[in-house]
C-alpha atoms as an extended CHARMM CRD file, in Angstrom:
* protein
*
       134  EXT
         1         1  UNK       CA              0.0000000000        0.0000000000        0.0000000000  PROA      1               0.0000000000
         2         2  UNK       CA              1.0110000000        3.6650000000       -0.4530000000  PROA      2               0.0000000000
         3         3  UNK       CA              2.7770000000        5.5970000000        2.5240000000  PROA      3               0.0000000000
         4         4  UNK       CA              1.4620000000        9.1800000000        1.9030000000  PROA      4               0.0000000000
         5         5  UNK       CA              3.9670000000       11.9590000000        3.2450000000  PROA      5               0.0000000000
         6         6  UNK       CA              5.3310000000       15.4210000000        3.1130000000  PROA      6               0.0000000000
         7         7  UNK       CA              8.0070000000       17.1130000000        0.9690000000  PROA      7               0.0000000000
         8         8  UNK       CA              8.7130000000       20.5850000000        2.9210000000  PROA      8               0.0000000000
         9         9  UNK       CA             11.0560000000       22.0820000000        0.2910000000  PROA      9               0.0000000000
        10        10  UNK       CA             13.5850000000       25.3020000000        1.4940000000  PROA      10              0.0000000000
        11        11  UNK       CA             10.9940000000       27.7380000000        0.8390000000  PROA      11              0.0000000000
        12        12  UNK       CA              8.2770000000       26.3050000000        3.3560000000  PROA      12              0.0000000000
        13        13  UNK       CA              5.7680000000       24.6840000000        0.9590000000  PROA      13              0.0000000000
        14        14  UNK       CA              4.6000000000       21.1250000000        1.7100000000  PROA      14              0.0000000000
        15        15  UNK       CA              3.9330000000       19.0450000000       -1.1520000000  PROA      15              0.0000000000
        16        16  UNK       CA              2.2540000000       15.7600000000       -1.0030000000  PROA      16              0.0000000000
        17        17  UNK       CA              4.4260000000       13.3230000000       -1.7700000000  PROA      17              0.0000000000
        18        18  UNK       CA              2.7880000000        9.6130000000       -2.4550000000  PROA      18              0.0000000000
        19        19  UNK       CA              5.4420000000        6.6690000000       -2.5520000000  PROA      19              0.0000000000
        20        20  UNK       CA              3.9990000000        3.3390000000       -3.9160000000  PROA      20              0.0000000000
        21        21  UNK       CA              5.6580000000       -0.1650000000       -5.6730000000  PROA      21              0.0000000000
        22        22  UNK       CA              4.7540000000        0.5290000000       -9.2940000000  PROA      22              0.0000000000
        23        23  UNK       CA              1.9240000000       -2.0560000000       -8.6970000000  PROA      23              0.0000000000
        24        24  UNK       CA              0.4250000000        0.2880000000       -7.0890000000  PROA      24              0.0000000000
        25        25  UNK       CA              1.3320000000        3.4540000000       -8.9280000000  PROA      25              0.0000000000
        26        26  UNK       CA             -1.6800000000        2.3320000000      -11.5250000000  PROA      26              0.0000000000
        27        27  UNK       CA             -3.9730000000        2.7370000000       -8.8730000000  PROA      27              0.0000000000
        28        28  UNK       CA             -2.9430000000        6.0750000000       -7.4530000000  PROA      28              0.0000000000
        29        29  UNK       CA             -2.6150000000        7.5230000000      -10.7990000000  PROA      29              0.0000000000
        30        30  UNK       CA             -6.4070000000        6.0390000000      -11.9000000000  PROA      30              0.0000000000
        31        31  UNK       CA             -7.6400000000        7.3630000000       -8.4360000000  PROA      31              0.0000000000
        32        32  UNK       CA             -5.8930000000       10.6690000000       -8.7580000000  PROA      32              0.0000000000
        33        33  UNK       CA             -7.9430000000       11.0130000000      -12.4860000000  PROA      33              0.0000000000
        34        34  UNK       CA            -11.7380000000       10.0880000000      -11.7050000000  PROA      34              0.0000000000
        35        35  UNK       CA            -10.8000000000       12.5930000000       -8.2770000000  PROA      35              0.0000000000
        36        36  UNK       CA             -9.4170000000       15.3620000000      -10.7250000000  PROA      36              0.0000000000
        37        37  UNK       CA             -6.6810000000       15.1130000000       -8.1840000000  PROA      37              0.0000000000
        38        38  UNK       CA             -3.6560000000       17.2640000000       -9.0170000000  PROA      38              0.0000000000
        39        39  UNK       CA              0.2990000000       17.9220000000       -7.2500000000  PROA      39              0.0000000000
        40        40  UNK       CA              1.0740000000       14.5250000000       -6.2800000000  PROA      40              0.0000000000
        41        41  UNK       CA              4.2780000000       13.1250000000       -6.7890000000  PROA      41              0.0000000000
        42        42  UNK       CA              4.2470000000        9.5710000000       -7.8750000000  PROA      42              0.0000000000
        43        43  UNK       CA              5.7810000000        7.1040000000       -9.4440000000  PROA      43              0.0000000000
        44        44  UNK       CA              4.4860000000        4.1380000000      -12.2170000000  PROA      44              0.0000000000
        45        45  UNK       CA              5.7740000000        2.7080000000      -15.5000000000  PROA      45              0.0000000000
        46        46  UNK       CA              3.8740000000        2.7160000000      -18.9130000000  PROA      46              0.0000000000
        47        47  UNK       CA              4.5020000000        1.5640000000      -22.7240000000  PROA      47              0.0000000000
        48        48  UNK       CA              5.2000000000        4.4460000000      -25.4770000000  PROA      48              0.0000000000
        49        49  UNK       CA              2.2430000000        5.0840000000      -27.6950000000  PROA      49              0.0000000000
        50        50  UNK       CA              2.9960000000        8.3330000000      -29.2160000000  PROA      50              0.0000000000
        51        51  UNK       CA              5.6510000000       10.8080000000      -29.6890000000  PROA      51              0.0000000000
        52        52  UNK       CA              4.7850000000       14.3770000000      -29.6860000000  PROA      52              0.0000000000
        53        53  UNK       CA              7.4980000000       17.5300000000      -31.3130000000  PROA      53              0.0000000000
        54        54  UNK       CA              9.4910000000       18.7780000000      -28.4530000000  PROA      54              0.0000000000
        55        55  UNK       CA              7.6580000000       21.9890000000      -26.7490000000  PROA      55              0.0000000000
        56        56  UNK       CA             10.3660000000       24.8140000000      -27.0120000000  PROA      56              0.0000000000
        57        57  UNK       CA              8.2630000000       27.4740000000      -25.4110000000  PROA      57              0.0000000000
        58        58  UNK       CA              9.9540000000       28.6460000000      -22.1880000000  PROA      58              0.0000000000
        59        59  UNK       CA             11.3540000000       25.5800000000      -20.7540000000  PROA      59              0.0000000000
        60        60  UNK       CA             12.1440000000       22.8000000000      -23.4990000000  PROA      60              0.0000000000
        61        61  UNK       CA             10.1970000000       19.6910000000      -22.3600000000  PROA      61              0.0000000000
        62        62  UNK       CA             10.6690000000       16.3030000000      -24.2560000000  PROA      62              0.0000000000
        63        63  UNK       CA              6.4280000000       14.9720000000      -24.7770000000  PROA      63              0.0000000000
        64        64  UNK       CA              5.1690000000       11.6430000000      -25.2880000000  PROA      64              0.0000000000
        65        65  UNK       CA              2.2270000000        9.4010000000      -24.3150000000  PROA      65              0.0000000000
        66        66  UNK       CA              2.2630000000        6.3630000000      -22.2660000000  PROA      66              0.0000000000
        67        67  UNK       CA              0.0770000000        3.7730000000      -21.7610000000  PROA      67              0.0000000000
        68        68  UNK       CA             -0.2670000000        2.5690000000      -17.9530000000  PROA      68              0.0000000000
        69        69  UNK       CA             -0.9220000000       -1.3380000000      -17.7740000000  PROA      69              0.0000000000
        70        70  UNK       CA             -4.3910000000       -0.0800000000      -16.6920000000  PROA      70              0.0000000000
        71        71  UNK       CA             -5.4330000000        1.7050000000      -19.9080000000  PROA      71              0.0000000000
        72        72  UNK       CA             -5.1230000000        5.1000000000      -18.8330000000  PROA      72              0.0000000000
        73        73  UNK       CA             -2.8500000000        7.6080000000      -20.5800000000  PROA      73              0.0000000000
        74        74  UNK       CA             -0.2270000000       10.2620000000      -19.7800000000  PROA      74              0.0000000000
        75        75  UNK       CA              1.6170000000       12.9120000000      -21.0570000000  PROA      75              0.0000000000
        76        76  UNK       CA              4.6980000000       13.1310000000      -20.2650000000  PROA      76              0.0000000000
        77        77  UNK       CA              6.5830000000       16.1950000000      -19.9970000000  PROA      77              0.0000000000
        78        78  UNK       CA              9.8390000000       15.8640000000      -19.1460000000  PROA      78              0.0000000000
        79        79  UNK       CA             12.3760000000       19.3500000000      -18.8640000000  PROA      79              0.0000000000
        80        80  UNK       CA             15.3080000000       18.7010000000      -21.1830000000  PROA      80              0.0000000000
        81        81  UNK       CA             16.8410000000       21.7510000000      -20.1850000000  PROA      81              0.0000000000
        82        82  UNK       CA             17.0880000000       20.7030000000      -16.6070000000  PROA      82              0.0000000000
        83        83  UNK       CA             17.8730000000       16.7880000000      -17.4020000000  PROA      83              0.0000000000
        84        84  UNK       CA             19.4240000000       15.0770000000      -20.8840000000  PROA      84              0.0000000000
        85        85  UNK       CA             16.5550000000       14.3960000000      -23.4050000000  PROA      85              0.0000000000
        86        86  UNK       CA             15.6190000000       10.6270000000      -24.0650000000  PROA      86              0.0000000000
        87        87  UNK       CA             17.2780000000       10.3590000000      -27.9130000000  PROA      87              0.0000000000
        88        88  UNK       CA             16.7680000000        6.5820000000      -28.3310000000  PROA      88              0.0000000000
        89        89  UNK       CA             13.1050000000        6.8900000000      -27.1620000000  PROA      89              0.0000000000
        90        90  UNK       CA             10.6120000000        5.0100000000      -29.6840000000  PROA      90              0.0000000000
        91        91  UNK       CA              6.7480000000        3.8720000000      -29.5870000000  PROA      91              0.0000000000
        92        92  UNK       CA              6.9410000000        0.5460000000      -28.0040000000  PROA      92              0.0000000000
        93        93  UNK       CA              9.4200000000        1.2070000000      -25.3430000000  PROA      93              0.0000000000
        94        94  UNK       CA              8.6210000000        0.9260000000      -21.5510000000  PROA      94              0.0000000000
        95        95  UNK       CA              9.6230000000        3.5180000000      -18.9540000000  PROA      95              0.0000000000
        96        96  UNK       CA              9.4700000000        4.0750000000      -15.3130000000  PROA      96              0.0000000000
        97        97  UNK       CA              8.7170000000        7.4590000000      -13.6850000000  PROA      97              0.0000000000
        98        98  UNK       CA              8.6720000000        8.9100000000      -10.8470000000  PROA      98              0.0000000000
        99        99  UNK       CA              7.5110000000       12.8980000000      -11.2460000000  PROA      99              0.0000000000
       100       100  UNK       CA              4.3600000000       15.2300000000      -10.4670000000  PROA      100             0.0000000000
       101       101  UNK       CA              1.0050000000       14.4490000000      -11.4190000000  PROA      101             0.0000000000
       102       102  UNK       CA             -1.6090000000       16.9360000000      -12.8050000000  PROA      102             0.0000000000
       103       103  UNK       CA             -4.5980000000       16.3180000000      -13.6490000000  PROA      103             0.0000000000
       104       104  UNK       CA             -6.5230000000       16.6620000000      -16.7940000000  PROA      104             0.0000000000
       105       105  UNK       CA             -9.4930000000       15.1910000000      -19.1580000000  PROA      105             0.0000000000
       106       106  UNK       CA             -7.1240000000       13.2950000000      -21.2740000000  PROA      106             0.0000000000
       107       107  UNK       CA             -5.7750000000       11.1890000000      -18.4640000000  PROA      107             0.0000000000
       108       108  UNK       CA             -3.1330000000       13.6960000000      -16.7880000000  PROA      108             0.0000000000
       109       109  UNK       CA              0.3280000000       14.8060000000      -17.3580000000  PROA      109             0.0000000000
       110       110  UNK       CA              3.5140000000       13.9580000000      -15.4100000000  PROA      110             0.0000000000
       111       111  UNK       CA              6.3360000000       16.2900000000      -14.8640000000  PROA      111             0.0000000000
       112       112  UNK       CA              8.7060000000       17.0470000000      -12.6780000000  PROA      112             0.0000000000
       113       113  UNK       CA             10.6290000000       14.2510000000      -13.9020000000  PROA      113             0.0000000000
       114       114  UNK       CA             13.8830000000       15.8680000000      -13.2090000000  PROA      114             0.0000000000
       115       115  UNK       CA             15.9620000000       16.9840000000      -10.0610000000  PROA      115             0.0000000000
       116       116  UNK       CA             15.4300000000       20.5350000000       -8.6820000000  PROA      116             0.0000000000
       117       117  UNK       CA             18.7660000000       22.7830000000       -8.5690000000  PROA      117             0.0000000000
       118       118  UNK       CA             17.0530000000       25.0740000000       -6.2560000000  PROA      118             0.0000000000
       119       119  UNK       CA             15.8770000000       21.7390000000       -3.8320000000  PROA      119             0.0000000000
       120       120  UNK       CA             12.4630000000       23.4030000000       -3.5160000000  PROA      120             0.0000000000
       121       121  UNK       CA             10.5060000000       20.4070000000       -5.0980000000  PROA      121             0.0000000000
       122       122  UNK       CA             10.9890000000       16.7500000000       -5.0310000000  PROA      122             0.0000000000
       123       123  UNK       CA             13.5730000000       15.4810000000       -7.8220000000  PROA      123             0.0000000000
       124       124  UNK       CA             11.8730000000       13.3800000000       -9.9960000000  PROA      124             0.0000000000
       125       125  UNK       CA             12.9640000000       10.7290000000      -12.6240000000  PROA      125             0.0000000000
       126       126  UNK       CA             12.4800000000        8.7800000000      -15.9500000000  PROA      126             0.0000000000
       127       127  UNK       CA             14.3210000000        5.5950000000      -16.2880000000  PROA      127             0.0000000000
       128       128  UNK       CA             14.2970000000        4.0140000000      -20.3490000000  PROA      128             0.0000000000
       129       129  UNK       CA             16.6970000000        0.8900000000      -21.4990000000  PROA      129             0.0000000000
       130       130  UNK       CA             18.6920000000        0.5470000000      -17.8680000000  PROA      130             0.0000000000
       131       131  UNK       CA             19.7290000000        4.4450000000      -17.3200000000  PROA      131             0.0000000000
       132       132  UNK       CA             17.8740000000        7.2790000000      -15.5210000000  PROA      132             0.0000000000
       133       133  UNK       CA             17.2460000000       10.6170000000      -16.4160000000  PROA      133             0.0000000000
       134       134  UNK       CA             17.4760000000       13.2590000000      -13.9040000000  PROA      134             0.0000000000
C-alpha cells in the first residue's frame, strides 16, 4: 500500500508526496484522475504510444504518451533543459517514472521528472533501457 507523506522544500511549501511499488502506482494515478486530483508526486511505469514535437516554449520539455498497464494515458513532460533528453526513445518502449502528477481530461500529465537545482521540489525521474534521467 502507499505511505502518503510530506516534501517541505527550502521555501516552506509542503507538497504531497505519495510513494507506492509501481503495482500500485496504476492505482494512485487512476484514483488521482476520476478525483481530478492534481500535485502529487508519484511514481508508475507505462509503454510508449505516441511521440509528440518537443515543446520549445519557455522551458524545453521532451512529450510523449504512455500507456499505464491499466489503460489510462499520460503525457509526459519531461524538462530537457534541466535533465538530458531521451534520444533513443521510440513507440513501443517501456519507462518508469517517478515525477508530479496533474490532472486533466485526457488522463493527466507527469512532470517534474527531473531533479530541482534550487531543492524546492521533489527530484523526480524517468528511467528508459537501464539508465535514468534526472
Amino acid at each position: 500500500m502507499a505511505v502518503a507523506y510530506q516534501f517541505t522544500p527550502s521555501a516552506g511549501v509542503s507538497i504531497p508526496v505519495i510513494t507506492a511499488s509501481v503495482k500500485n502506482g496504476d492505482r494512485l494515478l487512476r484514483d488521482a484522475f476520476k478525483n481530478r486530483r492534481s500535485d502529487l508526486q508519484v511514481q508508475g511505469e507505462g509503454v510508449v504510444i505516441k511521440l509528440l514535437p518537443d515543446d520549445l516554449e519557455g522551458s524545453r520539455h521532451q512529450r510523449f504518451i504512455i500507456r499505464l498497464r491499466s489503460g489510462q494515458t499520460l503525457l509526459i513532460s519531461h524538462n530537457i533543459d534541466l535533465a538530458p533528453r531521451i534520444n533513443s526513445l521510440q513507440v513501443g518502449h517501456s519507462i518508469r517514472f517517478y515525477g508530479e502528477y496533474e490532472w486533466n481530461a485526457q488522463g493527466g500529465v507527469i512532470h517534474w521528472t527531473h531533479h530541482d537545482p534550487a531543492g524546492n521540489h521533489a527530484g523526480g525521474w524517468i528511467e528508459h533501457s537501464g539508465r535514468r534521467y534526472q
